[in-house]
C-alpha positions in Angstrom: -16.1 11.6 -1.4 -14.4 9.9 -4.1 -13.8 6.4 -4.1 -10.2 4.5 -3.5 -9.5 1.3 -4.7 -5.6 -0.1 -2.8 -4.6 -3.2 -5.4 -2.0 -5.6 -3.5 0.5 -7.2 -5.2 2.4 -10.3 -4.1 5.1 -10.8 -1.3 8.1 -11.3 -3.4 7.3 -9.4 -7.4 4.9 -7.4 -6.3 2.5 -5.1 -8.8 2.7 -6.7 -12.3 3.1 -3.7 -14.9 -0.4 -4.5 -15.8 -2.1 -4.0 -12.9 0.2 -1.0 -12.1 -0.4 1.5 -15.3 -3.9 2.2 -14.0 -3.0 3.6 -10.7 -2.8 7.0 -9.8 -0.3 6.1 -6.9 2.4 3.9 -6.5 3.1 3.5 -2.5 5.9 1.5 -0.9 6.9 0.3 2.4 10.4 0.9 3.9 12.1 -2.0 4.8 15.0 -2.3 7.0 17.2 -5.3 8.3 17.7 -8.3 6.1 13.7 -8.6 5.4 12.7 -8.2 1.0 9.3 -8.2 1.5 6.6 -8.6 4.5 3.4 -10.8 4.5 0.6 -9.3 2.3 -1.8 -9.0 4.9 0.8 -7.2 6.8 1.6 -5.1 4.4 -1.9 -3.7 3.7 -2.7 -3.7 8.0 0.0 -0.8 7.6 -0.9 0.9 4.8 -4.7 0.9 6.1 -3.3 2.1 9.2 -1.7 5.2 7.2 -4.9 6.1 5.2 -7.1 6.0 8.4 -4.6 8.3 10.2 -4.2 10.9 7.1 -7.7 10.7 6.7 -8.5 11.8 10.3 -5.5 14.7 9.9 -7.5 16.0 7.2 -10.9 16.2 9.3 -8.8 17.5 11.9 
């Protein structure tokens, strides 16, 4: 299995370009309402969330 590393960056700029040229993948998560950003540890509950559920699709 090869190995993932998810880089967080802060609640209101984000990745810096440094940190982001390295990176395979750039992910983002859809905001609605008046909200610009969400806490970071919210953020990466959800996206752990998605990678646990695609990774159990694939295993079927």
């Amino acid at each position: 299995m090869a190995s993932t590393a998810v880089i967080v960056g802060n609640e209101t700029f984000g990745l810096s370009e440094v940190h982001r040229e390295p990176c395979d993948c750039i992910v983002r998560i859809p905001m609605r309402g008046s909200a610009t950003s969400l806490n970071v540890a919210s953020a990466l509950s959800i996206m752990l969330r998605e990678v646990e559920a695609q990774l159990r699709a694939r295993k079927g």
